[in-house]
KOLNU-565572 format. One line per field, with one value per atom (N, C-alpha, C): atom name; x, y, z. Coordinates in steps of 0.2 Angstrom, whole numbers, m for minus. Example, Ala and Ser with C-alpha at 12.3 -4.5 7.8 and 13.67 -1.06 7.14 Angstrom:
% residues 2
atomo	[N  CA  C  N  CA  C]
px	[66  62  66  64  68  64]
py	[m28  m22  m16  m11  m5  0]
pz	[39  39  39  35  36  39]
***
This chain:
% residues 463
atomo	[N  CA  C  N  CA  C  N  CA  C  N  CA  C  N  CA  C  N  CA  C  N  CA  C  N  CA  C  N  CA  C  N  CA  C  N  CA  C  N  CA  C  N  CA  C  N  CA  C  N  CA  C  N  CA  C  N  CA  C  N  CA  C  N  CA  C  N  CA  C  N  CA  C  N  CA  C  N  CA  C  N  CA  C  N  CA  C  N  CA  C  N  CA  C  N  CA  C  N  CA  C  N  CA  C  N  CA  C  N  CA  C  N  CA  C  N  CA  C  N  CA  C  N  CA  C  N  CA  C  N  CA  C  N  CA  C  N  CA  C  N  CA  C  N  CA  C  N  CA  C  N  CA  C  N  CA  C  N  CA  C  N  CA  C  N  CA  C  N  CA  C  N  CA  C  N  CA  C  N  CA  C  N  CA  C  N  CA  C  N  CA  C  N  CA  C  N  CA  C  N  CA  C  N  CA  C  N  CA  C  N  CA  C  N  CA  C  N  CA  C  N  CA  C  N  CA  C  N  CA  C  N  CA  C  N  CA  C  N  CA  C  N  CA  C  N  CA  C  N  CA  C  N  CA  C  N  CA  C  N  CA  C  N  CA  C  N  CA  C  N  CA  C  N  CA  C  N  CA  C  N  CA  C  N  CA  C  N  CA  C  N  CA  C  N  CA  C  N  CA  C  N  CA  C  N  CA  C  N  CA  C  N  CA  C  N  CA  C  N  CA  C  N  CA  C  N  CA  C  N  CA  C  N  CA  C  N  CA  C  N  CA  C  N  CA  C  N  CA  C  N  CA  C  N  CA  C  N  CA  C  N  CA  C  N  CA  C  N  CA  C  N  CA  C  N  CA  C  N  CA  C  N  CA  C  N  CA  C  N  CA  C  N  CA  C  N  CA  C  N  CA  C  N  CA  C  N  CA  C  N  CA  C  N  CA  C  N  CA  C  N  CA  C  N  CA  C  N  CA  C  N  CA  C  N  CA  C  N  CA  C  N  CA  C  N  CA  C  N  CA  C  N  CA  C  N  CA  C  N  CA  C  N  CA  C  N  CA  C  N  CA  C  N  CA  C  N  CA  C  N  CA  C  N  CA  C  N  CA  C  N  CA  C  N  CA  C  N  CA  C  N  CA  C  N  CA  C  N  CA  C  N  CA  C  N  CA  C  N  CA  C  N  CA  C  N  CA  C  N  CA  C  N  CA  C  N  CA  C  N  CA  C  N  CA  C  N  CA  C  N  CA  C  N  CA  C  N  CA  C  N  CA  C  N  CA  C  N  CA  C  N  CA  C  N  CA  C  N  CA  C  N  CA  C  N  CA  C  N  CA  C  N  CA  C  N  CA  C  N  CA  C  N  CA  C  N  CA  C  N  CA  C  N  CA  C  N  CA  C  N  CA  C  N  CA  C  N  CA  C  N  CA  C  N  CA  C  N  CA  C  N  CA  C  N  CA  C  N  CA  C  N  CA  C  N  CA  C  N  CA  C  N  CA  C  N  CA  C  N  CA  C  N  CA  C  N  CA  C  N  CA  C  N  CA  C  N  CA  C  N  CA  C  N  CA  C  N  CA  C  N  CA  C  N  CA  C  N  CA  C  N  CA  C  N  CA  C  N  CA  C  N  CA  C  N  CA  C  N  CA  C  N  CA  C  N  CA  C  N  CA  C  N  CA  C  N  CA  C  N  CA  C  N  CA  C  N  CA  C  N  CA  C  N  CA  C  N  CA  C  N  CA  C  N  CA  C  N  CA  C  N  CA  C  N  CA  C  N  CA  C  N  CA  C  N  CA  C  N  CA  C  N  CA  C  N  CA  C  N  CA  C  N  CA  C  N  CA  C  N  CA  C  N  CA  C  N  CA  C  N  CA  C  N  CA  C  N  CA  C  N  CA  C  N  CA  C  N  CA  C  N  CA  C  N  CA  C  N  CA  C  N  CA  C  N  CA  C  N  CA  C  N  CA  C  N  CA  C  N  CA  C  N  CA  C  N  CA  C  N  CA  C  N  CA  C  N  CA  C  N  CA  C  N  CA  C  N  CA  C  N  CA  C  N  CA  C  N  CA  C  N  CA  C  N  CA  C  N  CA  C  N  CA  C  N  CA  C  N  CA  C  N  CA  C  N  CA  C  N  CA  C  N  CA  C  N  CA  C  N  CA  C  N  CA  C  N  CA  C  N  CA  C  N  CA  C  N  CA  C  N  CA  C  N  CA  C  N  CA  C  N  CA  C  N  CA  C  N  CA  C  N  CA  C  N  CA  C  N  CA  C  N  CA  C  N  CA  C  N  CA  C  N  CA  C  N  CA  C  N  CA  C  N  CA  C  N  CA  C  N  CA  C  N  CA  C  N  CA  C  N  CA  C  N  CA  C  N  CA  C  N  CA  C  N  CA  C  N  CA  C  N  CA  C  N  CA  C  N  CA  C  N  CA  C  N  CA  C  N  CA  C  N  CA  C  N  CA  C  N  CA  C  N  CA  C  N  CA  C  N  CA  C  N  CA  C  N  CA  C  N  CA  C  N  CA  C  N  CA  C  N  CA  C  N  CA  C  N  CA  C  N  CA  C  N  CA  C  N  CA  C  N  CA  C  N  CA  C  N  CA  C  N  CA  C  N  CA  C  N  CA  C  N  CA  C  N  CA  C  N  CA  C  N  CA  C  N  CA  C  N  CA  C  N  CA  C  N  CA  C  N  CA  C  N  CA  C  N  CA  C  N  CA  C  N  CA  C  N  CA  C  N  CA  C  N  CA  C  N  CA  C  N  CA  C  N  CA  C  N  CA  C  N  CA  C  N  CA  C  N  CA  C  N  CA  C  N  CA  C  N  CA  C  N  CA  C  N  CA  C  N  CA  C  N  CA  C  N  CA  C  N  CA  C  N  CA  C  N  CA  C  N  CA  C  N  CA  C  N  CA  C  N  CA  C  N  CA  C  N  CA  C  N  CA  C  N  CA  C  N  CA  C  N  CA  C  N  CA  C  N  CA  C  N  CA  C  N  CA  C  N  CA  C  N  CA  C  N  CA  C  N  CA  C  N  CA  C  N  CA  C  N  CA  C  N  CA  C  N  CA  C  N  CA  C  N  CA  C  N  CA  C  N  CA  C  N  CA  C  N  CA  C  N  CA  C  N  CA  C  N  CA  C  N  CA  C  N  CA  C  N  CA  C  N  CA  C  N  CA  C  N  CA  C  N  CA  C  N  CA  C  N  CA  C  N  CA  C  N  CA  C  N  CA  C  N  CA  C  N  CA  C  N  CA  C  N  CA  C  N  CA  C  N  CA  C  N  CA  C  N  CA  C  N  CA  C  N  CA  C  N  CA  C  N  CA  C  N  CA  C  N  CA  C  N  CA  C  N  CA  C  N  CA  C  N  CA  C  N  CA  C  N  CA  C  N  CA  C  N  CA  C  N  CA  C  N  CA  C  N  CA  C  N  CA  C  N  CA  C  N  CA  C  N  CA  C  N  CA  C  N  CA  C  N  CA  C  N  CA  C  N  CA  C  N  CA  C  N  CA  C  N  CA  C  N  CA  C  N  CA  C  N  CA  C  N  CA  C  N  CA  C  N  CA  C  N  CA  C  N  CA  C  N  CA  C  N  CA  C  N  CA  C  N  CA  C  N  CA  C]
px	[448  448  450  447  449  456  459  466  465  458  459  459  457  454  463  465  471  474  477  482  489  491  498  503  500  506  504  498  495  502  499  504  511  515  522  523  520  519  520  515  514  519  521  528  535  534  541  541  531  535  532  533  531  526  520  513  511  513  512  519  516  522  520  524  522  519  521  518  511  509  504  499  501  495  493  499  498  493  494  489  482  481  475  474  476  475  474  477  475  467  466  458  454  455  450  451  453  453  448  450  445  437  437  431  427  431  428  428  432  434  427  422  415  412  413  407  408  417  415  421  425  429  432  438  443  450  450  457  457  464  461  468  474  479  481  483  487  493  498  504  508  504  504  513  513  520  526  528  530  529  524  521  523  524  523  533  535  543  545  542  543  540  534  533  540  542  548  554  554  560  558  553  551  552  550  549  560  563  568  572  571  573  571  565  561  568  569  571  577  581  589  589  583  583  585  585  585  578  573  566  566  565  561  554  557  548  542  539  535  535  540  542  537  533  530  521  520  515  510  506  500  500  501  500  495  493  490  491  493  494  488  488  484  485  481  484  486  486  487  496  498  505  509  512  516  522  518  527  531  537  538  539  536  535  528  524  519  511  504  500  501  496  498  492  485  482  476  475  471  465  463  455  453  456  453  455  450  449  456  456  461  469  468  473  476  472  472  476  482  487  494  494  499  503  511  515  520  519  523  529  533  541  544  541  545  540  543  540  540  534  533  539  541  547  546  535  533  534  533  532  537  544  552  553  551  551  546  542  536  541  542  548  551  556  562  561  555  553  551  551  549  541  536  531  528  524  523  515  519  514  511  504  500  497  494  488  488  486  483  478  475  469  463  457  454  454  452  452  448  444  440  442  440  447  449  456  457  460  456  456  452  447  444  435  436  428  427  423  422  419  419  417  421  421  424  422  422  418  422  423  426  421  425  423  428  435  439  440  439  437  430  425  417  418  412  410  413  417  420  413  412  408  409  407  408  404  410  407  403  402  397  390  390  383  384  384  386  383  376  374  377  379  385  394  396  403  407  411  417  421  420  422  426  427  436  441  444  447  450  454  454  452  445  440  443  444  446  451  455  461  455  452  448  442  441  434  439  445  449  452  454  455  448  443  435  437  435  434  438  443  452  455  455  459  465  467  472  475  482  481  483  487  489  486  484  485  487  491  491  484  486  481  485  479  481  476  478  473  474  470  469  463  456  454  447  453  448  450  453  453  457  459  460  456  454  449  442  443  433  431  436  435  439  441  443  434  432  426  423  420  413  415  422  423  426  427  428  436  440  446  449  455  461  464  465  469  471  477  480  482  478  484  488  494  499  500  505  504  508  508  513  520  521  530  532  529  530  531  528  530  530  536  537  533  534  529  533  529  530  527  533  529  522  518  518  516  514  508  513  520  524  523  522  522  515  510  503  501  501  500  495  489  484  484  489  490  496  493  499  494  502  503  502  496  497  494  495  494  487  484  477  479  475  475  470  470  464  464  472  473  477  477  482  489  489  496  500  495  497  498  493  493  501  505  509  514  513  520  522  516  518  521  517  519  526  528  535  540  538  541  543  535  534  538  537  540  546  549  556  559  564  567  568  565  567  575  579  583  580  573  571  566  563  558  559  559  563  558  551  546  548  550  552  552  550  554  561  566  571  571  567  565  561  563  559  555  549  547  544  544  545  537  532  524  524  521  517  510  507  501  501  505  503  498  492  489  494  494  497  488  491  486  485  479  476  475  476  477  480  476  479  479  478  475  470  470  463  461  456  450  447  447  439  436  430  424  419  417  415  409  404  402  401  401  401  404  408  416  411  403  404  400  401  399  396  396  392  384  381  374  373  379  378  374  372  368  367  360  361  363  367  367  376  378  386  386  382  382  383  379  380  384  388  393  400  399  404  403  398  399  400  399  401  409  412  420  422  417  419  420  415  413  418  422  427  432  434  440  441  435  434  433  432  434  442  446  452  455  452  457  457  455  455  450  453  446  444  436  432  428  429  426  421  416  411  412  414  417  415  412  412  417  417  424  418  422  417  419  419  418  413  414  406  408  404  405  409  402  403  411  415  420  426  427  428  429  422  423  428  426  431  437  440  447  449  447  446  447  441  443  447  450  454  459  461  469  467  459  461  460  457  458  463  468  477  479  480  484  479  475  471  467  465  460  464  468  474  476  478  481  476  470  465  464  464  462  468  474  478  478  473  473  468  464  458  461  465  468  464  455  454  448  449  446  440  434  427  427  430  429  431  439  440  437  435  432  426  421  415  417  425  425  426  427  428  420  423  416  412  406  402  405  409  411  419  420  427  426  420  419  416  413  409  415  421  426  430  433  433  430  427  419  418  419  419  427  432  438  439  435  435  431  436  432  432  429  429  435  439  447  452  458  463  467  473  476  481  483  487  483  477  470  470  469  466  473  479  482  482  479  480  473  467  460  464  466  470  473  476  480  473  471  463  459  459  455  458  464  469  469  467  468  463  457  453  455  458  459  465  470  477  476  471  470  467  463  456  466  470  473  480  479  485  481  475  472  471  470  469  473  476  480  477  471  468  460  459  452  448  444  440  433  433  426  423  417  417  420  422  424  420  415  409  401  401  393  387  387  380  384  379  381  382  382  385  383  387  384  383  377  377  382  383  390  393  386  386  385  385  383  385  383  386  391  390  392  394  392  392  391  389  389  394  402  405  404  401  398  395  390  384  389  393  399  402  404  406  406  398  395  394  396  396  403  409  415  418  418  423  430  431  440  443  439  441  445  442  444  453  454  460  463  462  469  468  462  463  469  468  474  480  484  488  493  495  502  500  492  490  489  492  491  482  481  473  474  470  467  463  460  451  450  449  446  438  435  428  426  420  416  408  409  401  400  393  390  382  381  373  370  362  356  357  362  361  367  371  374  382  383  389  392  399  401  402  402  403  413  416  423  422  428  431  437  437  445  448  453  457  464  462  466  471  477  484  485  488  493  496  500  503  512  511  517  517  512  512  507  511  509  508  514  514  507  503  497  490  490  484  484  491  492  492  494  492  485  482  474  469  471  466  468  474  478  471  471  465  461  457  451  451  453  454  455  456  458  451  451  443  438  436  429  432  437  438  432  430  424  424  432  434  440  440  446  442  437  434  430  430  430  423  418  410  409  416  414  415  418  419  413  412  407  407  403  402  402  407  407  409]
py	[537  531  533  530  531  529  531  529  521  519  512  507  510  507  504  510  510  503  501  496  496  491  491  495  494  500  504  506  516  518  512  517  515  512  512  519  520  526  532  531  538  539  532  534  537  535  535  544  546  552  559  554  560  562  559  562  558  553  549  546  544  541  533  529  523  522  529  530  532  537  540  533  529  525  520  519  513  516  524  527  526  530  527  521  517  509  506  508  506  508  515  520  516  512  510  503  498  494  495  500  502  505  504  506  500  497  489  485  483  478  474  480  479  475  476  476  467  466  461  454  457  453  451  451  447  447  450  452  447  443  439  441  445  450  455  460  467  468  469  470  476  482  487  491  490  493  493  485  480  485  485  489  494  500  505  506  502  501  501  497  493  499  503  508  513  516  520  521  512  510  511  510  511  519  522  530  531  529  531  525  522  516  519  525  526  533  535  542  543  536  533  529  530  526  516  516  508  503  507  501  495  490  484  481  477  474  477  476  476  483  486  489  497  496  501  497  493  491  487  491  486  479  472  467  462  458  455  448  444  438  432  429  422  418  418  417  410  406  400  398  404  404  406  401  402  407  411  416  413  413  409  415  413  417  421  420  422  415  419  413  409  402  397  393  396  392  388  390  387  385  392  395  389  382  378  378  379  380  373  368  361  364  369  374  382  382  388  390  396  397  394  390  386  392  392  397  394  398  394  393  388  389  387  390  391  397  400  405  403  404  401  404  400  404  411  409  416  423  420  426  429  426  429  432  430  432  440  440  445  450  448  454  457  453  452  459  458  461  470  472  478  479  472  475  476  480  482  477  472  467  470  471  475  471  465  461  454  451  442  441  438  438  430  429  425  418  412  407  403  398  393  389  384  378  374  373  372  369  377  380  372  369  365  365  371  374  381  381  387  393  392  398  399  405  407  409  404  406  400  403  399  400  395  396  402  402  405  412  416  420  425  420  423  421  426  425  430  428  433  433  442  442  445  444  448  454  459  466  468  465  465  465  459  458  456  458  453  448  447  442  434  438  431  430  423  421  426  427  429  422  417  412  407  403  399  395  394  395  402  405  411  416  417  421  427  427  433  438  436  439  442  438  442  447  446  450  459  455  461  467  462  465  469  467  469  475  476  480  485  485  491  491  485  486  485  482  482  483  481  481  475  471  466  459  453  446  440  435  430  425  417  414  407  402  396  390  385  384  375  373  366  360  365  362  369  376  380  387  388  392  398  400  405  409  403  406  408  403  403  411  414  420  424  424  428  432  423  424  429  426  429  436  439  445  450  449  452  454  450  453  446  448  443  438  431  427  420  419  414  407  403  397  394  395  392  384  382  374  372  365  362  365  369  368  374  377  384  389  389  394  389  390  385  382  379  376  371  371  368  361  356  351  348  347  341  341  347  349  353  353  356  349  344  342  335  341  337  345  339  341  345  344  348  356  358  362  365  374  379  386  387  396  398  405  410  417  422  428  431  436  439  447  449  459  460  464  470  471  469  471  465  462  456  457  465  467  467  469  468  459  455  448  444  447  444  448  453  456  452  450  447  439  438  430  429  437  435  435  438  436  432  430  422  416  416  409  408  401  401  396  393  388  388  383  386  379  380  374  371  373  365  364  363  360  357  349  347  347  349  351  357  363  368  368  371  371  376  372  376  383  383  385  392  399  405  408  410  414  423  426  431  433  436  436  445  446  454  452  459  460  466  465  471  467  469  467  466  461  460  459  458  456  450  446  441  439  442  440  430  427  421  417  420  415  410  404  402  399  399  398  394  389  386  388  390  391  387  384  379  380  383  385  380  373  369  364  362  357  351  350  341  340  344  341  345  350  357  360  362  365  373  376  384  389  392  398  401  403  406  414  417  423  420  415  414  413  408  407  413  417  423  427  428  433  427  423  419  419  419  418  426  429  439  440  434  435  433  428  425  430  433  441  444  447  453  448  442  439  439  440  440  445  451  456  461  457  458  453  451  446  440  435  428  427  419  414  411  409  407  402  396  391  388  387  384  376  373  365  363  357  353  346  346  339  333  328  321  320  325  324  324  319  319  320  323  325  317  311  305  305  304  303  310  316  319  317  316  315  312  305  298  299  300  305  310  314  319  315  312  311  305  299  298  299  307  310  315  316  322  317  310  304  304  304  300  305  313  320  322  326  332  329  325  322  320  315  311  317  322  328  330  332  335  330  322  318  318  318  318  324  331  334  331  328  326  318  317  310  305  303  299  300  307  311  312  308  313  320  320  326  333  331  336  334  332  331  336  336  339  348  347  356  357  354  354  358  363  366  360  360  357  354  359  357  352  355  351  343  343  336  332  337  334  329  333  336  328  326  321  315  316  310  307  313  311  309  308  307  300  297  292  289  284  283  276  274  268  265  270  268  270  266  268  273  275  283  279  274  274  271  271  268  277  281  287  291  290  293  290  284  281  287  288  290  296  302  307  310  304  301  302  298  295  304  305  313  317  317  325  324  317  316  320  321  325  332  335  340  341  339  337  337  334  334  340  344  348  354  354  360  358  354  354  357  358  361  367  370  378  380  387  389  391  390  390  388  386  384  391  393  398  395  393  390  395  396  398  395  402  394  393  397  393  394  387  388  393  394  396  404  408  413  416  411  412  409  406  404  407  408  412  412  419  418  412  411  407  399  398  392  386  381  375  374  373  366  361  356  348  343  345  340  343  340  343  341  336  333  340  342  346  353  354  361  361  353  353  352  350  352  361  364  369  375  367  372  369  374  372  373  374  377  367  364  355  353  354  350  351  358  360  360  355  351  345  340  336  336  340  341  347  346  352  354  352  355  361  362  369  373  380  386  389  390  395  401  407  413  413  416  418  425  427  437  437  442  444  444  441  440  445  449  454  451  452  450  446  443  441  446  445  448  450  447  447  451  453  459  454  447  445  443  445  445  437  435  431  431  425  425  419  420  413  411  407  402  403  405  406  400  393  388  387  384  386  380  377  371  372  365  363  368  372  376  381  384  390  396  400  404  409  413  418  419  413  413  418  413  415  423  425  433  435  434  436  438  432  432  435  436  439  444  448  455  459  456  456  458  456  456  459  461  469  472  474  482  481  475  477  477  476  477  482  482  489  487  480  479  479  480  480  487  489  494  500  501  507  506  514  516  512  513  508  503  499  489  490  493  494  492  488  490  497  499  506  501  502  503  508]
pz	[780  785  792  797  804  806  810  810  816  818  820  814  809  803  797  798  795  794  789  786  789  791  792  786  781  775  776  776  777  783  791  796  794  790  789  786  781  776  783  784  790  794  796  803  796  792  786  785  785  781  789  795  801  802  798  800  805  807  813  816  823  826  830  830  834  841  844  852  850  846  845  841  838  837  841  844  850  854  857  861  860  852  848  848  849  850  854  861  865  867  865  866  863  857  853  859  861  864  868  874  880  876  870  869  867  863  860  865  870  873  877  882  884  880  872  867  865  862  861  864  870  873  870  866  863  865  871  872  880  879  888  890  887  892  888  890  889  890  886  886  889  890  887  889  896  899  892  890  884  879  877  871  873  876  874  875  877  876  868  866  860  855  857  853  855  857  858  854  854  853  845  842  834  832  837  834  834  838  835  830  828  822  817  817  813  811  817  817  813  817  813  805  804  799  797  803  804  804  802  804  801  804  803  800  797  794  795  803  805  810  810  815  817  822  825  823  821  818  826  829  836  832  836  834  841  838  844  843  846  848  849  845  850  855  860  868  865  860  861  858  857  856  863  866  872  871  878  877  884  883  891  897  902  909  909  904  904  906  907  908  902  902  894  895  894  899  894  887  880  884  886  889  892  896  899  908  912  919  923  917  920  919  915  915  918  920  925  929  928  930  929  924  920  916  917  917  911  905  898  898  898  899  892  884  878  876  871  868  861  857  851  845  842  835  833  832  828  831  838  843  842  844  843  838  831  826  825  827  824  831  837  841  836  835  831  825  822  813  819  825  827  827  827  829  837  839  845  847  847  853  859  858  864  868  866  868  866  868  867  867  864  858  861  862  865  858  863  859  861  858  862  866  870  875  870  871  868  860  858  849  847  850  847  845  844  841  835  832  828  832  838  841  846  850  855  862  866  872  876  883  888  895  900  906  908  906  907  906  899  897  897  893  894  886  884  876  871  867  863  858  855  851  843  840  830  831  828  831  826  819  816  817  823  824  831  836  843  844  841  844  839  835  833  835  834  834  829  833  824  824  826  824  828  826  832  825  828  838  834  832  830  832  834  835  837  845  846  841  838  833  828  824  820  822  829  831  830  836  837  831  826  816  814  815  813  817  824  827  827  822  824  831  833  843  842  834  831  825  820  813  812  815  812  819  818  822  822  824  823  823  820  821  821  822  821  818  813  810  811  811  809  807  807  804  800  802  798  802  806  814  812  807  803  800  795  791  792  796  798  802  807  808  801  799  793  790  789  784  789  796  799  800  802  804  799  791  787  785  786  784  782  782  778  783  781  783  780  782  777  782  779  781  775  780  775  774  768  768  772  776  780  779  783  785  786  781  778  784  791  796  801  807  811  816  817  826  832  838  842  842  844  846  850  846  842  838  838  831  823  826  820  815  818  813  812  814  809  805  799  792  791  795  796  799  803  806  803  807  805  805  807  811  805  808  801  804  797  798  796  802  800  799  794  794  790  787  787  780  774  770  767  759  756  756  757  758  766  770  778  777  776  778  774  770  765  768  774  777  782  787  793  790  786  782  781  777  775  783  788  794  798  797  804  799  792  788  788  785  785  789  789  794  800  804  810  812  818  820  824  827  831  830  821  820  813  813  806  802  802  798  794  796  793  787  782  777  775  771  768  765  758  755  755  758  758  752  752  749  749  746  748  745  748  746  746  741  739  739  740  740  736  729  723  719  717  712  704  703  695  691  684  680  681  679  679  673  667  659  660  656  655  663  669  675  673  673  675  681  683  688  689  696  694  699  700  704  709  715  714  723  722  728  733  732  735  738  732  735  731  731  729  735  744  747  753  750  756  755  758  754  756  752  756  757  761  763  754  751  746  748  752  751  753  753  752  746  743  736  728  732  729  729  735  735  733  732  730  723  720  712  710  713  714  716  720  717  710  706  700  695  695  691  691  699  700  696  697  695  687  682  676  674  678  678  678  681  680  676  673  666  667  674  673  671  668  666  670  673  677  675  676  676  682  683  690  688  693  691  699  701  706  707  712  716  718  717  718  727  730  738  741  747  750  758  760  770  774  771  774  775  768  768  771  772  775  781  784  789  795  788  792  791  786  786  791  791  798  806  808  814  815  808  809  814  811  811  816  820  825  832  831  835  837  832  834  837  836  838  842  839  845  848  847  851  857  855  861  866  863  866  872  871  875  878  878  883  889  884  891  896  897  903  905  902  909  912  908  913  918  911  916  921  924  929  928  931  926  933  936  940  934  932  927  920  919  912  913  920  921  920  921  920  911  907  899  899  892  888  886  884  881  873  870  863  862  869  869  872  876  877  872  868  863  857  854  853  854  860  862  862  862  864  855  852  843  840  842  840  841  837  834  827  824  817  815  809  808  805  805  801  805  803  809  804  809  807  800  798  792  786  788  783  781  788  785  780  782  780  767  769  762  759  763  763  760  765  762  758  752  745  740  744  738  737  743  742  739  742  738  730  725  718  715  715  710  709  717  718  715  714  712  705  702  694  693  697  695  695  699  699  693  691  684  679  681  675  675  680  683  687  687  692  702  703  708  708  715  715  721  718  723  726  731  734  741  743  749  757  762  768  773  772  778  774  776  772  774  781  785  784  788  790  796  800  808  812  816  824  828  833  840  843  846  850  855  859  864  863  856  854  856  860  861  858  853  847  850  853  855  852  846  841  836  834  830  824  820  815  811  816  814  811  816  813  809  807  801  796  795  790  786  789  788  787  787  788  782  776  773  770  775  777  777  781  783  777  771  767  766  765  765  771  777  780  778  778  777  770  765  761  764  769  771  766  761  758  753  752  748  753  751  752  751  756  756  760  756  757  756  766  765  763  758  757  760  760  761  756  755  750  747  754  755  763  761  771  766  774  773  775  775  778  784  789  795  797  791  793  796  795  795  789  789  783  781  773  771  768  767  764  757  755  749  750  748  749  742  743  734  737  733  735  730  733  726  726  722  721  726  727  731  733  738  740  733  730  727  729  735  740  735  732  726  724  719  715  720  727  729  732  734  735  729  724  717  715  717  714  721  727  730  733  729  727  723  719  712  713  717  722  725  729  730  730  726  720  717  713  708  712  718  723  725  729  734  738  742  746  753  754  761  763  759  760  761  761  762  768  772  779  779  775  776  777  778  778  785  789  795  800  804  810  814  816  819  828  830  837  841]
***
């Protein structure tokens, strides 16, 4: 495999035993940037000066033998995690030159752990669409197929994991913004359940939302995890409670499974349906039992749950920059006005919160009976890169990441599942009970040892 392709454990291994060094990847790293970046724009700043200090300092931690977690490891950032003194601008023009005055926990922490942050990564305006395109920015592309999205609001982090511009990314998830580039751009990413890694007000504490980690590999996404998690002292969301996540494949003897390509309430691409019932196989192939089971969800109600809660928090949030203004309202993307213009429902927010209760039950019983649910997380197989989306309805008919905020307190991991015809990958959701993080790295540990369908240099885009 090419060393842009490399795994965070591969390069820890290599810095450990001298056949590499933390300057020498960065360099490569940065090479492989300037070669992809034309192609599919994912990068909206460059750290590099930073980065190649921070690479330095790794090669002799390495030499003293004092490394850290993460240490020597290219990481790229989600511009939508503030650093303070830096731009902070959530790819909106009403924001333009807005200079962050806190820096995110995670950020501190992934410093903290020794990895060599080089870059900030593209997002839709503000992370309220499954694509990635701004006025501010341009159009991030999926280096699998350019003329598609690798997704939102995450996008640029997973375009940039596909491409190798890096080995490790953050993300941030709330109504799918994780996973949904996970799926379209081929690699790994986790949203964790409410609490589990810290945040910033105001969204530390809506339940639907949460920081989380993307890579290449179930063992890089469970490294940066064990980092960013954990209590923070200014956010009383936090959880107490650490867990500590592997990415070693165990047995699956005695796991059981339920499978469910649909949810109840989706109609998916038959070449997603495929490659989803193609992880049922590998799982039953390492020893779990596999059950195909449906949920009595239906979109309608979804829905109304949904914009309940994105009405009262993100919705509210993005109307207070345009303040009213249609001057500034006239500079919002198309989807972001769309976005707001739909955060409303027939229910109000503690009707939805009871709604919430009512939907998490079948799920709730479906997992006292199985140790996980694997379902696909995007039904289509891609959006154009430049796609409107102005009707959010319509996009979310196709994401099935929603359901799992509208229930926040389970654990979800998107793995790749294959690709469609069109040469975009497809993923699956391996959804855990409630706060059992352990299971899903467990089970899509599994899955990757028994495909071996992403760890070899061929799943790679050629750019």
């Amino acid at each position: 495999m090419t060393i842009s392709h490399l795994t965070a454990t591969e390069a820890t291994m290599r810095f450990a035993s001298g056949e590499l060094s933390p300057v020498e990847l960065l360099t490569e790293t940065l090479k492989r940037v300037e070669r992809t970046e034309p192609v599919i724009n994912a990068v909206t700043e460059e750290l590099r000066e930073s980065a190649f200090a921070a690479a330095r300092e790794s090669e002799r931690r390495f030499a003293e033998g004092t490394a850290r977690p993460l240490e020597g490891i290219p990481l790229m950032l989600k511009d939508e995690q503030p650093i303070q003194g830096r731009l902070h601008q959530d790819g909106s023009l009403l924001l333009e030159g807005e200079i962050a005055e806190v820096t995110h926990p995670i950020v501190d922490r992934i410093l903290a752990a020794g990895a060599v942050v080089h870059a900030r990564t593209t997002t839709p305006e503000f992370c309220c669409a499954p694509v990635t395109h701004t006025q501010l920015w341009g159009v991030t592309r999926n280096p699998f197929n350019t003329d598609f999205t690798p997704g939102g609001s995450s996008g640029g982090s997973g375009a940039a994991l596909a491409a190798g511009s890096t080995m490790l990314a953050t993300g941030s998830d709330i109504g799918g913004s994780i996973r949904i580039p996970a799926s379209f751009c081929g690699v790994i990413g986790f949203k964790p359940p409410f609490g589990r890694v810290p945040g910033l007000a105001p969204y530390n504490s809506d339940t639907y939302c949460a920081d989380g980690p993307m890579g290449r590999s179930v063992a890089d996404v469970a490294r940066l995890q064990n980092v960013i998690s954990g209590p923070w002292a200014q956010d009383q969301a936090s959880l107490r409670e650490t867990i500590t996540l592997s990415g070693a494949p165990t047995p699956l003897a005695g796991v059981r499974i339920a499978l469910s390509p649909t949810l109840g309430a989706y109609s998916p691409d038959p070449a997603v349906v495929a490659n989803t019932l193609a992880m049922g196989d590998a799982l039953r192939a390492a020893g779990a039992t596999v059950d195909e089971v449906e949920l009595p969800w239906s979109l309608d109600e979804l829905l109304e749950l949904a914009w309940a809660h994105f009405g009262a928090i993100m919705g509210s949030s993005i109307e207070d920059h345009v303040r009213g203004d249609p001057a500034r309202e006239a500079l919002l993307m198309p989807y972001t006005r769309g976005f707001i213009g739909r955060s409303a429902s027939s229910i109000d927010y503690a009707e939805g919160l009871e709604g919430e209760a009512r939907f998490y039950r079948p799920l709730g019983d479906l997992l006292e009976r199985y140790d996980a649910l694997i379902c696909p997380s995007v039904a289509n197989t891609g959006f154009a890169a430049d796609d409107a989306c102005a009707d959010p309805d319509a996009a979310f008919t196709n994401l099935m990441t929603l359901p799992f905020n509208v229930v926040g307190r389970v654990p979800v991991l998107s793995v790749p599942s294959g690709r469609a015809p069109n040469g975009v990958p497809t993923g699956v959701q391996i959804v855990g009970k409630t706060y059992d993080d352990r299971s899903v790295f467990s089970i899509g540990a599994a899955i990757e040892a028994e495909l071996e369908l992403w760890t070899g240099a061929d799943w790679w885009p050629a750019l």
